[in-house]
C-alpha positions in Angstrom: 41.7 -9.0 -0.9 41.1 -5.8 1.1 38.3 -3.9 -0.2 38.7 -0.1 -1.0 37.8 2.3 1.7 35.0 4.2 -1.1 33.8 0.4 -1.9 31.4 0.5 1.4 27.3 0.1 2.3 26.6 3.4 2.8 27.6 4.3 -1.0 26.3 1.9 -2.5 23.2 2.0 -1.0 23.5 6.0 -2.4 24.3 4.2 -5.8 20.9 2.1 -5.3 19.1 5.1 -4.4 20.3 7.2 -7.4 19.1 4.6 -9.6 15.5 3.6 -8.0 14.7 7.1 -7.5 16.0 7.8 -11.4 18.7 10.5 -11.0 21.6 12.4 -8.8 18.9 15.2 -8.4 16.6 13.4 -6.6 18.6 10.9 -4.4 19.7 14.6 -3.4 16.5 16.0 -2.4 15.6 12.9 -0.7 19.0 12.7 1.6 18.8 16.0 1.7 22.4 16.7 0.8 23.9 18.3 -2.5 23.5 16.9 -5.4 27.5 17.4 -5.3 27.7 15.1 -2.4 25.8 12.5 -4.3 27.9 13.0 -7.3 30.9 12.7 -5.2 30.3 9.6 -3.8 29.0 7.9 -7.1 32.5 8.8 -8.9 34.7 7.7 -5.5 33.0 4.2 -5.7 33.6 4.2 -9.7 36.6 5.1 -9.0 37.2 1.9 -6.3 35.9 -0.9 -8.9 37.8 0.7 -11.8 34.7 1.3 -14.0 31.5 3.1 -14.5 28.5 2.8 -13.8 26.5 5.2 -15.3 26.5 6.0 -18.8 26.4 9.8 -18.7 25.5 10.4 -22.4 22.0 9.0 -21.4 19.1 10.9 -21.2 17.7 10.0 -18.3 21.2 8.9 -16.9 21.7 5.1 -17.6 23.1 2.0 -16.3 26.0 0.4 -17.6 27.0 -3.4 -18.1 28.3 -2.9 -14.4 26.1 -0.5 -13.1 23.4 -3.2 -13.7 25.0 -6.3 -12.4 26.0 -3.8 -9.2 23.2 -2.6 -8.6 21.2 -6.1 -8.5 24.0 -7.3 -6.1 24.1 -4.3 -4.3 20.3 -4.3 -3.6 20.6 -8.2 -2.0 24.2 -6.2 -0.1 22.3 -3.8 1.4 19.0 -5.8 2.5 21.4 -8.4 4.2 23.5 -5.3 6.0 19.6 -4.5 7.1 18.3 -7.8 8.0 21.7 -8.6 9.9 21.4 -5.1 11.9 17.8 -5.4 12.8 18.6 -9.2 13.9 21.2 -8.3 16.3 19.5 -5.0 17.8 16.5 -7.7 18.4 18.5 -10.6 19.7 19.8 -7.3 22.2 16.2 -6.3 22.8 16.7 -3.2 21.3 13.8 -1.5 18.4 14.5 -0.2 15.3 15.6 3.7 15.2 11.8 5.1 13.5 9.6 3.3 11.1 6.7 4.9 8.7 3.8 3.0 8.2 1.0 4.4 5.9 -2.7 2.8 5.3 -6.0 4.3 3.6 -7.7 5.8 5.8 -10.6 3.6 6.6 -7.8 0.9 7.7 -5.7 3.6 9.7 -8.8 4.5 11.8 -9.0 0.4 12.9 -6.0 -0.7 12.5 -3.6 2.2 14.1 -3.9 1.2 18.2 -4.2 -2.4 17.6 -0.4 -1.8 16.3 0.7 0.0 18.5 -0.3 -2.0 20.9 1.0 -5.2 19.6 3.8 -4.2 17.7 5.0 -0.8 19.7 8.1 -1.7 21.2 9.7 -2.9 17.7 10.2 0.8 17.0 11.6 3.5 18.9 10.0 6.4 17.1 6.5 5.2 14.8 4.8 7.7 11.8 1.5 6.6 10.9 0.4 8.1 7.8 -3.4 7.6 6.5 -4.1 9.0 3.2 -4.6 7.8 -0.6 -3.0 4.6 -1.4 -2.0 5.5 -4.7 0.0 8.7 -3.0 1.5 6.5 -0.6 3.1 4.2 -3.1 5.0 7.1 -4.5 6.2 7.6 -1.5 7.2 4.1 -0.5 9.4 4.0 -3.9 11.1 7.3 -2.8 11.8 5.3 0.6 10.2 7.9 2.6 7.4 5.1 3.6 9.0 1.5 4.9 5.6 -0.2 5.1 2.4 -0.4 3.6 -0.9 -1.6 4.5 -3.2 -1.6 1.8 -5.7 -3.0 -0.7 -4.4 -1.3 -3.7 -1.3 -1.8 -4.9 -0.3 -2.7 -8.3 3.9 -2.7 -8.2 3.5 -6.9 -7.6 6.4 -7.1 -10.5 9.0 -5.3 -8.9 11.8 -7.7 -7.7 12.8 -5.5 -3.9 9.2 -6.0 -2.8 8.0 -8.3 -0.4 4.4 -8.8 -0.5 2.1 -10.1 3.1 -1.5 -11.0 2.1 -4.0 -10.5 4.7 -7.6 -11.2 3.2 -9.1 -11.0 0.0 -12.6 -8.8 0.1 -15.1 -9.3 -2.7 -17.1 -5.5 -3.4 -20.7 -6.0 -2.8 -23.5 -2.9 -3.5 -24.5 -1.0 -1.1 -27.8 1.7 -1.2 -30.3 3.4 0.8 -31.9 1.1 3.0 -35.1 3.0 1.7 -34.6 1.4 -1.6 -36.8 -1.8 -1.7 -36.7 -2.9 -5.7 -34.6 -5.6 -7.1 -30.9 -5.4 -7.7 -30.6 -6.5 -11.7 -28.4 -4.7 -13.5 -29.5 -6.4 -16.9 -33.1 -6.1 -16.6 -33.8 -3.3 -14.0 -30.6 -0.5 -13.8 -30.7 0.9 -10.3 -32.7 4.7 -10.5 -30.7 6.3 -8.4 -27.8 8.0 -8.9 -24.1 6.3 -8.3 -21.7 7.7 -6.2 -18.1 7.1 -7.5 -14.9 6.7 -5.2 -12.3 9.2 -6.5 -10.4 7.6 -9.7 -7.3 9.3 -8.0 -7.8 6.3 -5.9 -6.7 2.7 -6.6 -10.2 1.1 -5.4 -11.6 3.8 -7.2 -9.6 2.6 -10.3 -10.5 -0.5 -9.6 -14.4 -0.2 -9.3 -14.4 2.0 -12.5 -12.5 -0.6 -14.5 -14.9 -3.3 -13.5 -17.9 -0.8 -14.4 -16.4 -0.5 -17.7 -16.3 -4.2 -18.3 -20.0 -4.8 -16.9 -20.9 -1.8 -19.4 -23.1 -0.6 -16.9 -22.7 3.6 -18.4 -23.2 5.2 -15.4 -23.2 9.0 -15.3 -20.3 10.8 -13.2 -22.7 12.8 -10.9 -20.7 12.2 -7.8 -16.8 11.7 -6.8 -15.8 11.5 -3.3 -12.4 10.6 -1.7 -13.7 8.9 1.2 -15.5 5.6 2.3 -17.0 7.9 4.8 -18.7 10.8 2.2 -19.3 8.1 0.2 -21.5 5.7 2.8 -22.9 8.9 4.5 -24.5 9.9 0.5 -25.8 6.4 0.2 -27.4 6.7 3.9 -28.8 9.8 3.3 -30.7 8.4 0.6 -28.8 10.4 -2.0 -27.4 7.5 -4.5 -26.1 4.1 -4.3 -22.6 2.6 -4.6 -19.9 -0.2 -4.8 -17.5 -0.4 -1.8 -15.9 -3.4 0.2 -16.3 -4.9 3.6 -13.4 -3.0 5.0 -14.7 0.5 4.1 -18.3 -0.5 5.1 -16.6 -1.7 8.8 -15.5 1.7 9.3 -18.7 3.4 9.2 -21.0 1.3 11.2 -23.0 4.3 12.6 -24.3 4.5 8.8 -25.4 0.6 8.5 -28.6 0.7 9.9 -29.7 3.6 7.1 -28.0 1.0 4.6 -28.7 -2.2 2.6 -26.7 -4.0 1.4 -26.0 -6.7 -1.4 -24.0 -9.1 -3.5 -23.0 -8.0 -7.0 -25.8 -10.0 -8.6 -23.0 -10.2 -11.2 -19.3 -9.6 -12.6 -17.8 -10.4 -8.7 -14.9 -9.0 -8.0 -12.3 -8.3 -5.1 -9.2 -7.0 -3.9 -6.5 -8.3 -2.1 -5.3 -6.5 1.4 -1.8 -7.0 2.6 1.3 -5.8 3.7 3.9 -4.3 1.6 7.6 -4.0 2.4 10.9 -3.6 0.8 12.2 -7.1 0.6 14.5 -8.5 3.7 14.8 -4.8 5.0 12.8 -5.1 8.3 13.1 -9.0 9.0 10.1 -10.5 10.5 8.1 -7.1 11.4 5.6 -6.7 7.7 4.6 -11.1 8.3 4.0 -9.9 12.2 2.6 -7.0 11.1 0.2 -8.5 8.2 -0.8 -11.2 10.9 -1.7 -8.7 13.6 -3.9 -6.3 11.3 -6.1 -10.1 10.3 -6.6 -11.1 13.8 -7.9 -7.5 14.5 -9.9 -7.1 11.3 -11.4 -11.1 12.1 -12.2 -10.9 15.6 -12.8 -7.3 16.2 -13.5 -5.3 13.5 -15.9 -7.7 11.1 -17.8 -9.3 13.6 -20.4 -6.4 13.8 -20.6 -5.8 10.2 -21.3 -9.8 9.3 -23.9 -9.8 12.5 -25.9 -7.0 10.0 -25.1 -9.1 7.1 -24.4 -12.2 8.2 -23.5 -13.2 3.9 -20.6 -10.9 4.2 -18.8 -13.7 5.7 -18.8 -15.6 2.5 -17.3 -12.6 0.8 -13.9 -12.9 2.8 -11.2 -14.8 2.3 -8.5 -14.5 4.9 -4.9 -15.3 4.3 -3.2 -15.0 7.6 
């Protein structure tokens, strides 16, 4: 059987767009393109398989019976068509076209050269984007990131996500190296005021949550958005916080002003890995979450555990 001309990858990767992105509207102002074009090419490949796939009298627009079973063939389509073109333009020594990566910024700032330098030549144009992680995962399900680096994620569930674990980091306290008393939360709350990472952030989410559960009550005084403002506060003698290994790695002109501990109780941790859309860029996020370990292992950490040589205990590494 001859397929119809309309019945091709480039609509129906429009059709998977349409539907991840939740409308005609918005697939449009991500191509680019009129929301007319869009609509044009959803009712030509209707038109090809004889029935539809949306049911217009939805409110947000719906799937139908075969929009659904399209759409989860369709998705496993289109990541073969990508895994097959990125296979042959390697096997032909030849990178992909552009690729957006986006980390936190404490990993951007150690992790950004080691990439390039490892991983450059897999890429013919590279955008490196540092910012919230939260943010970022927005973007990544609008496809305008194709790989993440991060230690917050919480979109494990979805079924076109392929997941790269690079090391598991428990939080640990850290405060003013001034600050000589006893860490007990039960018996002896710290007097000094916390300094919170943003909750717009996922560790910051994260922390907050596990606060809650410890029912430690601490006052909002102080929000920051960065490991950095954060660290520099606690140096400065100005409060005390929880943070991980990674952030505390990027700021080592601020350890020596610092001391730092275990949570004396409730441990907790987060998980650091690679994020990709499943099958779409073949063996580059398992190179990728690989690379970023080694560099974080034998580079980055081994200054930060020769300060506190327990930190060691509070990573696990998965690649």
């Amino acid at each position: 059987m001859k397929l119809p001309q309309e019945f091709d990858l480039h609509a129906l990767e429009i059709f998977v767009m349409t539907v991840e992105l939740g409308g005609m509207s918005q697939c449009a102002g991500h191509l680019q393109v009129t929301q007319s074009a869009v609509s044009q090419t959803i009712a030509k490949l209707e038109g090809s398989i004889g029935t539809p796939l949306f049911d217009r009298s939805m409110r947000p627009l719906g799937l139908t019976t075969s929009g659904r079973t399209l759409f989860e063939r369709a998705k496993r389509l289109i990541a073969l068509a990508r895994s097959s073109y990125d296979e042959v333009r390697e096997g032909a020594d030849l990178p992909l076209a552009s690729l957006t990566v986006a980390m936190s910024f404490s990993l951007a700032n150690q992790l950004t050269a080691a990439i390039m330098s490892g991983l450059g030549n897999r890429a013919e144009r590279w955008n490196i984007r540092s910012g919230i992680s939260l943010e970022h995962q927005g973007e990544f399900l609008a496809r305008d990131i194709d790989m993440l680096i991060t230690g917050s994620f919480n979109l494990e569930h979805r079924s076109n996500v392929e997941l790269h674990p690079m090391l598991e980091e428990s939080f640990v306290i850290a405060m003013p190296a001034s600050y000589t008393r006893l860490i007990d939360f039960a018996a002896d709350p710290i007097d000094l005021p916390f300094i919170r990472f943003s909750h717009l952030t996922g560790m910051g989410q994260q922390i907050e949550r596990q606060i809650v559960r410890m029912k430690l009550g601490l006052p909002n005084v102080v929000e920051v958005e960065s490991s950095h403002q954060q660290l520099a506060l606690v140096a400065a003698g100005l409060g005390w916080t929880i943070t991980s290994p990674v952030c505390l790695s990027a700021t080592p002109a601020l350890l020596s002003r610092t001391r730092l501990e275990p949570m004396p109780r409730g441990r907790f941790s987060r998980l650091v890995q690679v994020v990709a859309r499943t099958g779409e860029l073949g063996d580059l996020p398992g190179r990728t979450a690989q690379l970023c370990a080694r560099e974080l292992r034998e580079t980055t950490f081994p200054s930060l555990i020769a300060e506190a040589p327990w930190l060691a205990d509070q990573l696990v590494w998965h690649a």
